[in-house]
GUSENU-340442 format. One record per residue (C-alpha): residue in three letters; z, y, x. Coordinates in steps of 0.2 Angstrom, whole numbers, plus 5000, padded with zeros to 4 digits. Each point is the difference from the previous one (the first is absolute). Layout:
% GUSENU-340442
{site 'ALA' {Z Y X}}
...
% end
This chain:
% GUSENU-340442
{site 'UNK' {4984 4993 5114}}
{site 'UNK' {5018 4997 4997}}
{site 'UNK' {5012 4986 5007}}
{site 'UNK' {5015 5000 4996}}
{site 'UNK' {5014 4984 5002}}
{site 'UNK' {5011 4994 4989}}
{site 'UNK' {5011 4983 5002}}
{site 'UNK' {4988 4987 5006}}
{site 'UNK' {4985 5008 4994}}
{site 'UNK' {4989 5012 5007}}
{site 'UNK' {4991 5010 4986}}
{site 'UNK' {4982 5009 5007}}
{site 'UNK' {4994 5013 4988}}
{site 'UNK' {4982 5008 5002}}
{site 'UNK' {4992 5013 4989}}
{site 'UNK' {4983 4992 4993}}
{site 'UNK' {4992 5013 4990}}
{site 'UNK' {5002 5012 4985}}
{site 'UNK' {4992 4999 4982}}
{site 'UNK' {4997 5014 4988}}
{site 'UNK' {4998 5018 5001}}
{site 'UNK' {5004 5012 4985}}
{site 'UNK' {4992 4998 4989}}
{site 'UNK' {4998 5001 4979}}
{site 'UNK' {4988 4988 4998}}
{site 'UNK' {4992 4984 5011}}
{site 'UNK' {5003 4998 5015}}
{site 'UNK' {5018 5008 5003}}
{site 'UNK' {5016 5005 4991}}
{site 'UNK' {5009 5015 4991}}
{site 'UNK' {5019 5001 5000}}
{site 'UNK' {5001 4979 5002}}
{site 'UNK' {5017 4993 4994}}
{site 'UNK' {4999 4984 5003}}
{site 'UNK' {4987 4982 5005}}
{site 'UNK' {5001 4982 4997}}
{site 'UNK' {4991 4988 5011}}
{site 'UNK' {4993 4985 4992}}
{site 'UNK' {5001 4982 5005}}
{site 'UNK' {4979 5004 5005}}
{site 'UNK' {5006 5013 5010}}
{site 'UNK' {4993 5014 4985}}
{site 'UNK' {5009 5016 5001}}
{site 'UNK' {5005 5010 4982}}
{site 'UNK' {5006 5018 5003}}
{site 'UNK' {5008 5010 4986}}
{site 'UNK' {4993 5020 5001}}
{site 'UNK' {5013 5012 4992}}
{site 'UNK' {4988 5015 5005}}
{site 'UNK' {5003 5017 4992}}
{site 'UNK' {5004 5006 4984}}
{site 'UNK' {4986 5012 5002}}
{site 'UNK' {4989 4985 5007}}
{site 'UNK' {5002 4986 4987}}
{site 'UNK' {4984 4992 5005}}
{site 'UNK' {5009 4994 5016}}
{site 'UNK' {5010 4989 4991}}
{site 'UNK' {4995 4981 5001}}
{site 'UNK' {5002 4986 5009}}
{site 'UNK' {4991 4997 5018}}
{site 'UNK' {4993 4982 5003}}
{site 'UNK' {4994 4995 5019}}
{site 'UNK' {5006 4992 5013}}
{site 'UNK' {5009 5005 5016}}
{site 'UNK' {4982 4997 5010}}
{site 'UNK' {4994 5012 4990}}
{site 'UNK' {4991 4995 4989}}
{site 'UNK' {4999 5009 4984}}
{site 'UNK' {4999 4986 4983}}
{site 'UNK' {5004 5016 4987}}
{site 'UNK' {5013 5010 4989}}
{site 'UNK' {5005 4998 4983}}
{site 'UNK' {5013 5009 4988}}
{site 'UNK' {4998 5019 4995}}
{site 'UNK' {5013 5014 4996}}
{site 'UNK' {5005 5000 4981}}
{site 'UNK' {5012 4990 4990}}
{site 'UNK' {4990 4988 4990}}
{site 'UNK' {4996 4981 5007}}
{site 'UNK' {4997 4996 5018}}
{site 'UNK' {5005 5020 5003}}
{site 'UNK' {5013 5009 5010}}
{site 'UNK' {5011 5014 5000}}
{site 'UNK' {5011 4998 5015}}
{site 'UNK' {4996 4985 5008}}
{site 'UNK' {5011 4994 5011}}
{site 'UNK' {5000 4982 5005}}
{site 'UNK' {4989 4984 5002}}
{site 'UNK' {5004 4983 5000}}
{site 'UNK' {4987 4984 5001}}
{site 'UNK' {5006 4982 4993}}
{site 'UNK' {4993 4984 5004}}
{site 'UNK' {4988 4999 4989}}
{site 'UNK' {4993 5017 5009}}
{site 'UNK' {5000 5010 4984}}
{site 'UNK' {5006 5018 5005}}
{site 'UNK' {5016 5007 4993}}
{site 'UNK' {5005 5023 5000}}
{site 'UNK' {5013 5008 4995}}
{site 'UNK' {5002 5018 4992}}
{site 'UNK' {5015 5007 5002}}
{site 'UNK' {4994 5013 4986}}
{site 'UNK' {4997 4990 4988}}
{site 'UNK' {5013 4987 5005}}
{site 'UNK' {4988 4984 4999}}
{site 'UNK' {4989 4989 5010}}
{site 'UNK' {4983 4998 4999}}
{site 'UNK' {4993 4982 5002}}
{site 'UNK' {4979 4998 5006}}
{site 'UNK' {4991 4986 5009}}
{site 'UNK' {4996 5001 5018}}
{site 'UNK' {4984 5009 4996}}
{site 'UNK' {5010 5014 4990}}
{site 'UNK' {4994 4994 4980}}
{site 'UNK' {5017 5005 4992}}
{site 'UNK' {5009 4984 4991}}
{site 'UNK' {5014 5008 4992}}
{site 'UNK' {5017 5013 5004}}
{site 'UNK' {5020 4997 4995}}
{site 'UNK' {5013 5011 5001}}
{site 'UNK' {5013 5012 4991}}
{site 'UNK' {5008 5018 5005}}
{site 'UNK' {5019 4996 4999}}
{site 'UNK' {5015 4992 5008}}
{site 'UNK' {5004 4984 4993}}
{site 'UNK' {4995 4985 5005}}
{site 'UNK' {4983 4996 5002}}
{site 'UNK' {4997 5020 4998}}
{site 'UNK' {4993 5011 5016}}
{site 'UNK' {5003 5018 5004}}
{site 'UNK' {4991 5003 5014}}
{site 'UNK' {4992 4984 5008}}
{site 'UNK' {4997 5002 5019}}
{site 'UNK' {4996 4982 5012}}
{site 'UNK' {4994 4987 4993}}
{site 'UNK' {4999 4981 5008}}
{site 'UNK' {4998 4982 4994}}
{site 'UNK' {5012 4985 5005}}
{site 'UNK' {4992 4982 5007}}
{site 'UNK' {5003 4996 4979}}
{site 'UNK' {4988 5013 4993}}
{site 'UNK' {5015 5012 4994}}
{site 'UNK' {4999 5018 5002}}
{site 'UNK' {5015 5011 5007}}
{site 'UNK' {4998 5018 4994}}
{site 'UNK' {5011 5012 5009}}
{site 'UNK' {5004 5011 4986}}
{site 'UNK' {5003 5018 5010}}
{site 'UNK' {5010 5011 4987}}
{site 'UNK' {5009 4988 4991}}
{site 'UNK' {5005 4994 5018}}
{site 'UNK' {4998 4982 5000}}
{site 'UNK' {4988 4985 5003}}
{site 'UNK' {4995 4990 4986}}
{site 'UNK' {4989 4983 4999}}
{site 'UNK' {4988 4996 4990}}
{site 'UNK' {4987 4987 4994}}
{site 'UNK' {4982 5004 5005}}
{site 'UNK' {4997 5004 4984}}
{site 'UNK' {5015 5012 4998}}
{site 'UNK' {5013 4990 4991}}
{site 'UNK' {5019 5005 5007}}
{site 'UNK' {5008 4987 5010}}
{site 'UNK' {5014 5010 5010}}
{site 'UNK' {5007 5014 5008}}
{site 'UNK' {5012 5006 5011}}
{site 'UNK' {5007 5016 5009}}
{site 'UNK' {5006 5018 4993}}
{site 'UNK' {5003 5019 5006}}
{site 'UNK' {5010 5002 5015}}
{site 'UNK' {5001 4997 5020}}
{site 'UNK' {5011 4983 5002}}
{site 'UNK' {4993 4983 5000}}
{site 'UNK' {4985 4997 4988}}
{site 'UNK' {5001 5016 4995}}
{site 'UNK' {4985 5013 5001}}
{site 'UNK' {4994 5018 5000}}
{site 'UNK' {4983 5002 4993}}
{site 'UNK' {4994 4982 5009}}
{site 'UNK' {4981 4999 5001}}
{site 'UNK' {4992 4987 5013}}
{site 'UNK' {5000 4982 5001}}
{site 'UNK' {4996 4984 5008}}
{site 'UNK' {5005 4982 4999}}
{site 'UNK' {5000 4986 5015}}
{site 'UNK' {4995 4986 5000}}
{site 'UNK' {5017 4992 4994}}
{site 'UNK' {5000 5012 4986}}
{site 'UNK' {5012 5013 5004}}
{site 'UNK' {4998 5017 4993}}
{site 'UNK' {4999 5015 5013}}
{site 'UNK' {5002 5017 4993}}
{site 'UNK' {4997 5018 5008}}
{site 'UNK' {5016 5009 4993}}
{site 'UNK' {4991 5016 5000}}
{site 'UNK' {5012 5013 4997}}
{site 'UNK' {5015 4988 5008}}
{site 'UNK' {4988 5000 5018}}
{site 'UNK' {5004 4982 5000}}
{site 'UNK' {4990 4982 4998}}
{site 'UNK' {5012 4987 4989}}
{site 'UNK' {4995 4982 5000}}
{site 'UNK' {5004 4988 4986}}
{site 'UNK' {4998 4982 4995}}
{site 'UNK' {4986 4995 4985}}
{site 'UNK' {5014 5002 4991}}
{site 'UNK' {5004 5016 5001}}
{site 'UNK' {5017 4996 5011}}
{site 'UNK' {5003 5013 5013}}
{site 'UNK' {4998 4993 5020}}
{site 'UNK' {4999 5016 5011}}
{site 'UNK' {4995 5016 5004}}
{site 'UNK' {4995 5013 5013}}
{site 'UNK' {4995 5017 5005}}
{site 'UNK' {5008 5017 4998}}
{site 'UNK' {4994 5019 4997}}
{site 'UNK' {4994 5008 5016}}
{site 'UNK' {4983 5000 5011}}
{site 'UNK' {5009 4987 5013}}
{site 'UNK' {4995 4983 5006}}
{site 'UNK' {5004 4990 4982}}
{site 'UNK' {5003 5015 4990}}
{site 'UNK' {4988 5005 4983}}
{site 'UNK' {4996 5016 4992}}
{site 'UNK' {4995 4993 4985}}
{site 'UNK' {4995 4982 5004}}
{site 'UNK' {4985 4996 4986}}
{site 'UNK' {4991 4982 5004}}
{site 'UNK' {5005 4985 5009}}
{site 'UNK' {4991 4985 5005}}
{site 'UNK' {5005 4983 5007}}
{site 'UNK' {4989 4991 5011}}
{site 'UNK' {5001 4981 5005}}
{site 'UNK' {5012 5001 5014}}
{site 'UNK' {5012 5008 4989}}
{site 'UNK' {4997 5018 5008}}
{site 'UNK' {5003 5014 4988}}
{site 'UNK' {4990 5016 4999}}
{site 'UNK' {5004 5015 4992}}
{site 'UNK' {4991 5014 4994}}
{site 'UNK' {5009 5018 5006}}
{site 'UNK' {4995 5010 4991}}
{site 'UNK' {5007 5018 5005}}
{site 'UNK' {5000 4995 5019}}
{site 'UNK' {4983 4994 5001}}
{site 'UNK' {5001 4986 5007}}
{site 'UNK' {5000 4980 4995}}
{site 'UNK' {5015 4989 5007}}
{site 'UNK' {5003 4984 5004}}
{site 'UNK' {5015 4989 4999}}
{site 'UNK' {5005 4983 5005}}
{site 'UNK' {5004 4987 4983}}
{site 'UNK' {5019 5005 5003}}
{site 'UNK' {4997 5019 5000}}
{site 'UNK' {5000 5005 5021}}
{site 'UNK' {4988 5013 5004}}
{site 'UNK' {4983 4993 5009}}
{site 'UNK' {4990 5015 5002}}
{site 'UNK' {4990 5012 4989}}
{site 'UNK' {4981 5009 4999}}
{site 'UNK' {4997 5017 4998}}
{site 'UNK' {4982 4998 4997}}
{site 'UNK' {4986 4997 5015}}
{site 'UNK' {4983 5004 4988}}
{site 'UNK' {4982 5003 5006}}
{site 'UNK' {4985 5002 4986}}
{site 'UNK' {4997 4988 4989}}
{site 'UNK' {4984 4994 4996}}
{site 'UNK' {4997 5008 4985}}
{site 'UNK' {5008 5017 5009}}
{site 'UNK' {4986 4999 5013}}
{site 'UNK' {4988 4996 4985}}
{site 'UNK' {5004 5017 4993}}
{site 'UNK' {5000 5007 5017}}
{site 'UNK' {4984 4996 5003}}
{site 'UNK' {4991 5008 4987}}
{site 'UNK' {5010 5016 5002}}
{site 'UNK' {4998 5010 5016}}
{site 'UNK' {5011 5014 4995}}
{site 'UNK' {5013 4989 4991}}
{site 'UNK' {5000 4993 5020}}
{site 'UNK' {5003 5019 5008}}
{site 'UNK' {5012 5006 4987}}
{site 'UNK' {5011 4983 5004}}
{site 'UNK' {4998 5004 5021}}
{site 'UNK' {5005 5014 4996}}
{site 'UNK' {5016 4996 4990}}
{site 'UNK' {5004 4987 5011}}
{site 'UNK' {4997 5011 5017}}
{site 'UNK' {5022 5004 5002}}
{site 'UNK' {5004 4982 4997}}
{site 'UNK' {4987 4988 5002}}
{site 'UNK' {5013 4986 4993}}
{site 'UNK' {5006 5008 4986}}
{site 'UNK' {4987 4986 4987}}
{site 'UNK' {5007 4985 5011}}
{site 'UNK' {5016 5002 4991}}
{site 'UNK' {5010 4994 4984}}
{site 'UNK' {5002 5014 4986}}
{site 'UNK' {5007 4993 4984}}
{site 'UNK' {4998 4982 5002}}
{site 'UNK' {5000 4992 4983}}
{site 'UNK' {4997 4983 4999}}
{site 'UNK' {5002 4986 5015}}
{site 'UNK' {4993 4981 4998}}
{site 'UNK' {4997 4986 5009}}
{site 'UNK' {4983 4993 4999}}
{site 'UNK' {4996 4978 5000}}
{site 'UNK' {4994 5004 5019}}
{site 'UNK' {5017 5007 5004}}
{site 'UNK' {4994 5015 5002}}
{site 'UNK' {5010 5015 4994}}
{site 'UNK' {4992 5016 4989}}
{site 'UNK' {5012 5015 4999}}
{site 'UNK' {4991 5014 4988}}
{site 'UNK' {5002 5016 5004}}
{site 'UNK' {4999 5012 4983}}
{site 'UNK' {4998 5017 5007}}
{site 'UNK' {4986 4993 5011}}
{site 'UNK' {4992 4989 4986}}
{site 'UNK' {4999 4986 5011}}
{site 'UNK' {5005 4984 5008}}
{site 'UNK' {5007 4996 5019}}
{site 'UNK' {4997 4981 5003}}
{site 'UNK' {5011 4992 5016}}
{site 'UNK' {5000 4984 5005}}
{site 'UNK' {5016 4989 5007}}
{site 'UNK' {5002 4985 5010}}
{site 'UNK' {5016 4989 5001}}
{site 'UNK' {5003 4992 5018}}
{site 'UNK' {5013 4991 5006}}
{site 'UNK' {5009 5007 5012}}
{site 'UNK' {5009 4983 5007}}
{site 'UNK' {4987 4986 5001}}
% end
């Protein structure tokens, strides 16, 4: 548990539970990239996996109790297939969007992973993608697709028809170096991890620059290599970092709140497979024996959301799995 005040409110972080373990198939992750969390609280994780490993790539569907619904997609380039999958994004009518920034297009399916259709062109110009990293949906049904290499962000309809753009190579304002995570509050700013700048920017649906914040370094409010962000209902901003293992968060105007580092115990589905192995539990005493905390902790994360509950799910890619906390907002002046 965690309490940390900030203003007028007293924000109470506890540690609820992991999910996942790795895993190339069922009930864990391999190389995870990203997760969207649907308005019934279903979870879609992208698995990149290995090159040597293609049978690790698909999409993981459960739920952040635990319960595994299934997986869908396979490794390849023809319809509902990936190459390098690399984001995930859910609109309202639940169906299930992933982008591959390999073959620089998005793949639509239903909720139940039945692909429907794919859009996208390798190239720079408008409407074109080199590189596609986060995906998100607006509160209108249109899709913002941070286009990495081409550094820029670009909207879209949800069926792929251009509707803007904004941002170009650089480090001033609205400018970016390879961008790649994305999230969008509830008024419908855009939030970008600036990944090679180390920096968040903020902008308006419009594209219109509003702030930014962070800088290089392993310091309070410093990135190395920022990669997701997420925006829950107060406002407070979280942000993947990826390089210094840890999550942080942020206040709506940028102020440093606090961060996690990661405070995991098994899963489920880790003490499933546990269970059924005797040696696999030796082996991992004995790995563990120097420095018994050593799987509590963030390697890599990948991917933070916020869940309907509230509830906030970091996954952690080196681990193939996810760390759930839970926050409370009290007033600290009644």
């Amino acid at each position: 548990m965690a309490t940390h005040f900030f203003g007028l409110i007293d924000r109470t972080y506890y540690f609820s539970h992991a999910v996942g373990r790795n895993e190339f198939a069922g009930t864990g992750f391999r190389n995870p990239v990203d997760m969207a969390i649907a308005a019934d609280g279903s979870v879609y994780v992208v698995n990149r996996s290995y090159e040597q490993r293609p049978d690790g790539v698909h999409v993981t569907v459960f739920t952040l109790d635990e319960e595994y619904i299934t997986e869908f997609g396979a490794a390849g380039e023809g319809d509902g297939e990936f190459v390098w999958p690399s984001a995930v994004a859910i609109d309202s009518k639940s169906d299930v969007y992933v982008a591959d920034e390999w073959l620089n297009r998005v793949s639509k399916f239903t909720k139940d992973g039945e692909f429907i259709s794919k859009w996208g062109t390798a190239g720079s110009g408008d409407g074109e993608l080199k590189g596609p990293s986060g995906l998100v949906f607006d509160s209108s049904d249109n899709l913002t697709v941070v286009d990495s290499k081409n550094n820029r962000v670009q909207k879209f309809t949800a069926d792929g028809k251009f509707i803007s753009k904004f941002g170009s190579a650089g480090d001033g304002k609205g400018q970016f170096n390879l961008p790649w995570g994305v999230a969008v509050d509830k008024n419908d700013n855009i939030y970008i991890a600036d990944w090679r700048n180390d920096r968040i920017q903020v902008f308006n649906p419009d594209g219109e620059w509003q702030q930014s914040f962070g800088s290089s370094g392993s310091g309070v409010g410093q990135f190395n290599r920022p990669n997701a962000v997420a925006v829950d209902a107060s406002g407070d901003i979280f942000v993947a970092d990826w390089e210094n293992n840890r999550v942080q968060v942020f206040a709506p105007d940028g102020r440093y709140i606090t961060q996690f580092v990661g405070d995991a115990d098994l899963s489920k589905w880790g003490r499933d497979k546990l269970n059924s192995n005797p040696d696999m539990i030796r082996q991992r005493n004995i790995a563990f024996a120097n420095d018994p905390g050593y799987e509590q902790k963030l390697s890599h994360p990948c991917s933070v959301k916020v869940d309907p509950q509230g509830r906030i799910a970091i996954l952690d890619h080196t681990r193939g799995r996810g760390q759930v906390y839970v926050k409370e907002d009290v007033p600290v002046l009644h």
